[in-house]
C-alpha positions in Angstrom: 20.4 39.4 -5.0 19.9 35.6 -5.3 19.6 34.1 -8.9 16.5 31.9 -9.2 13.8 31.3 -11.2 10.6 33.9 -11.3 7.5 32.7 -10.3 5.4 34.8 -12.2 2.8 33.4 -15.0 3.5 33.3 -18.4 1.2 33.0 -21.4 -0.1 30.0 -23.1 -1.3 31.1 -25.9 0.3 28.9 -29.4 0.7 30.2 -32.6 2.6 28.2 -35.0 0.9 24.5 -35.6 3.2 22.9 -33.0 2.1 25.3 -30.2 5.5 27.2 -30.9 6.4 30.6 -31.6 9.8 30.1 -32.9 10.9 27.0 -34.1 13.9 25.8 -36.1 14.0 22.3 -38.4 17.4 20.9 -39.5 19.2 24.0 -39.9 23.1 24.0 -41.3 25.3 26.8 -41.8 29.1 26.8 -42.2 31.0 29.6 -43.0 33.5 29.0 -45.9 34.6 25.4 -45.2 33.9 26.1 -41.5 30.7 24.0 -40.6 28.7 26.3 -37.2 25.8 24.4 -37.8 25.0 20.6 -39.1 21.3 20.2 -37.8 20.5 21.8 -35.1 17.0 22.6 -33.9 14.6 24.2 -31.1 11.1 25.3 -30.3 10.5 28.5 -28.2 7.0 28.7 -26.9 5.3 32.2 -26.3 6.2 33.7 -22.7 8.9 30.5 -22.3 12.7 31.4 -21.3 15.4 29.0 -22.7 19.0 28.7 -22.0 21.1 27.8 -25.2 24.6 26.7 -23.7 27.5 25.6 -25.6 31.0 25.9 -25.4 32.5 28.6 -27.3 32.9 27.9 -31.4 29.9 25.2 -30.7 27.2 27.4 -32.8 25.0 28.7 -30.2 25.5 32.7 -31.2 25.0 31.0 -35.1 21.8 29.6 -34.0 20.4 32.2 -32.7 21.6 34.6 -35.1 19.2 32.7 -37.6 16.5 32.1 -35.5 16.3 36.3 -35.0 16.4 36.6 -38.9 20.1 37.9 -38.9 21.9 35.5 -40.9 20.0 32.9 -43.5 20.9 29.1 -43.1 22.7 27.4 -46.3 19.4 24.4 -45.2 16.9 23.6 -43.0 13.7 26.3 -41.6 12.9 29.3 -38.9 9.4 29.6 -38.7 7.8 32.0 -36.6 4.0 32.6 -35.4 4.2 30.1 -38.2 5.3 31.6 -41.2 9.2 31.1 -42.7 11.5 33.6 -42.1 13.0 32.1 -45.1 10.3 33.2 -47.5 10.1 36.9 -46.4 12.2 39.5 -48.1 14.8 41.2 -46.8 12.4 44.3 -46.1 9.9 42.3 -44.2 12.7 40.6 -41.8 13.9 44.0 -40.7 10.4 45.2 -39.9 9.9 42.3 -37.9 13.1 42.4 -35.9 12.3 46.4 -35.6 8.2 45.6 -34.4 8.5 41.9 -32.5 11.6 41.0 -31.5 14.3 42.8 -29.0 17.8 42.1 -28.8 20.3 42.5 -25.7 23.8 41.7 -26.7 27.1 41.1 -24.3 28.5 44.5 -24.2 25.4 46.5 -24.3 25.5 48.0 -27.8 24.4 51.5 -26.7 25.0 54.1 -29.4 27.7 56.6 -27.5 26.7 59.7 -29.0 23.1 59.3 -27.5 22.0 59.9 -23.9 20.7 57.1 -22.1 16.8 58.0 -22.6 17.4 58.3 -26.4 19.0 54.7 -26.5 16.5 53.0 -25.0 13.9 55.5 -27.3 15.2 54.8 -30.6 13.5 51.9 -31.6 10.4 53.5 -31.2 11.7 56.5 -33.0 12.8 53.9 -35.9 8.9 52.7 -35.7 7.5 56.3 -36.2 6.7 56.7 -32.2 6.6 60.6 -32.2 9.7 61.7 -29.5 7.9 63.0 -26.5 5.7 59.8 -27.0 8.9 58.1 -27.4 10.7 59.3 -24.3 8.0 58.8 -21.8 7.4 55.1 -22.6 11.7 54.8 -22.5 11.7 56.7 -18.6 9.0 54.3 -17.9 11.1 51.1 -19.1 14.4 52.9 -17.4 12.2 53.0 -13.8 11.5 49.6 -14.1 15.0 48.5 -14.7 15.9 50.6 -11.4 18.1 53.2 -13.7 15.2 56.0 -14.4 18.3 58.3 -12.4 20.6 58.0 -15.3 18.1 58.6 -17.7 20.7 61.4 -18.9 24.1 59.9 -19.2 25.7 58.4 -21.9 27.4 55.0 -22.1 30.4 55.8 -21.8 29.4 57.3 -17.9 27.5 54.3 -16.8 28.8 51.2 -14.9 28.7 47.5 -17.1 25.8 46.5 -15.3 23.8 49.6 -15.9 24.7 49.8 -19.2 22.9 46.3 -19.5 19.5 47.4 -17.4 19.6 50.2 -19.9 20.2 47.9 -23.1 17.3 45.2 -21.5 15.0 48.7 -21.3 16.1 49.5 -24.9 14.9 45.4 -26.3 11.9 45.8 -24.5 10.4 49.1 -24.8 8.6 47.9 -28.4 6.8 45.1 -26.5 8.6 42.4 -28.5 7.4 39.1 -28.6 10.6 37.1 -28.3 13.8 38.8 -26.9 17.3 37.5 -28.4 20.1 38.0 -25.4 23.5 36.7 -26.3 25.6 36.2 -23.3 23.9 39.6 -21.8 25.7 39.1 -18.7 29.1 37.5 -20.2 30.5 40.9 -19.0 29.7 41.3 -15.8 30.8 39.8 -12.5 29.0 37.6 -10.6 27.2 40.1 -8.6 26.0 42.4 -11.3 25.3 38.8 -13.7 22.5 37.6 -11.2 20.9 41.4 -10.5 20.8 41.6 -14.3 19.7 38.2 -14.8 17.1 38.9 -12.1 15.7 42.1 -13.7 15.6 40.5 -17.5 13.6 37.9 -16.5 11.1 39.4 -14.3 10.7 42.3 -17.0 9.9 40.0 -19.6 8.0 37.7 -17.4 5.8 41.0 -16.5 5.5 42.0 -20.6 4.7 38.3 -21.6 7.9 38.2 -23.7 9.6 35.1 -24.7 13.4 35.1 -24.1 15.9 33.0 -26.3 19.4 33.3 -23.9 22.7 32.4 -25.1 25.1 31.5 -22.6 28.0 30.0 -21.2 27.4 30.3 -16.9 25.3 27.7 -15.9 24.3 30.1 -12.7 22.3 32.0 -15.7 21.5 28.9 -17.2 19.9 27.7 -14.0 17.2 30.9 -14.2 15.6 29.6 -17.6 12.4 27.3 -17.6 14.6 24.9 -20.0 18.1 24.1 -21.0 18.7 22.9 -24.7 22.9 22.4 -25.1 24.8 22.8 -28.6 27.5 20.7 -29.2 29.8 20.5 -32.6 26.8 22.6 -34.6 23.7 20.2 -33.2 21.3 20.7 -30.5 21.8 17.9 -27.8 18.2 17.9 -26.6 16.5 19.7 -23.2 18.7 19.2 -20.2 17.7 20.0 -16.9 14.4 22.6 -17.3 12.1 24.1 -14.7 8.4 22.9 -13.6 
């Protein structure tokens, strides 16, 4: 399957007083003496997929670790729709990342112990969804990831790349407004990177999800609307980008 860009609509609707859904101001973080951040910033507008490349150690995974509400910056804001992430309590952050936002991380992070179905279930389970309720809408996410036919297995018994389909089903089956990837295809070969790549962005094209991607493979790069690059703990500016 060839990597390259979806053509599909996305939303234009703005929320925060920028038109952005996400944005981040001047943030800094170091870790001990270690600086990861020293300014960096970004605007993520709803529906829009952006490429965050760096080399490794450059901050990326810090950045976007703060702009999902993971980690607090030592300076500087996350706004989303608007409102500081900054200002919430600790409470209201994890209900957020539990109701709006979705996550896909390198290696998957399915729970072993759970079948397939109830990974890709258990956020809505977390949210109250009653389990039948639960399961359905999962199946339905598995279909459109093409891996409804191992709706049964555990992790352990499914291939790296359909492991990944199964952990993109998982951070979308909430309908989350911005999905968090970091390096979600980082390992997988080259094949099973662009059918991935392929299937998160037409899934979250098709939801009207906004996808913040964290890479180092400028073949994934290339499938994003825009490129912002990180270098030394700042954000370089927009490279490349897509009409």
């Amino acid at each position: 399957m060839p990597l390259s860009p979806a053509t599909a609509p996305r939303p234009a609707a703005a929320d925060g007083p920028s038109g952005a859904l996400l944005a981040a101001t001047d943030l800094h973080k170091s870790f001990g003496l270690t600086p990861a951040l020293t300014g960096a910033g970004l605007e993520l507008a709803p529906g829009e997929l952006v490429a965050v490349l760096g080399r490794s150690g450059s901050g990326k995974s810090t950045l976007l670790h703060c702009l999902a509400g993971l980690i607090r910056p030592d300076s500087g804001t996350v706004s989303y729709r608007g409102q500081d992430l900054g200002r919430l309590s600790d409470a209201r952050r994890s209900a957020l990342r539990r109701t709006e936002f979705g996550f896909v991380f390198q290696f998957g992070q399915l729970v072993p112990e759970l079948s397939c179905l109830q990974n890709v279930a258990l956020p809505l389970r977390l949210n109250g969804v009653r389990r039948r309720a639960a399961e359905a809408r999962a199946r339905e996410w598995l279909e459109r990831l093409e891996v409804g036919g191992h709706a049964d297995k555990r992790p352990g018994e499914l291939s790296g790349g359909q492991g990944q389909r199964a952990a993109i089903a998982r951070a979308l089956v909430t309908e989350p407004a911005v999905v968090f990837a970091d390096e979600p295809t980082g390992s997988l070969d080259s094949l099973h990177s662009e059918q991935v790549m392929a299937l998160l962005g037409a899934a979250a094209r098709e939801s009207g999800a906004a996808v913040l991607l964290v890479t180092h493979d400028l073949r994934v790069a290339a499938y994003a609307d825009r490129e912002i690059v990180v270098r030394d703990g700042r954000t370089d500016g927009t490279a490349g980008g897509r009409p």
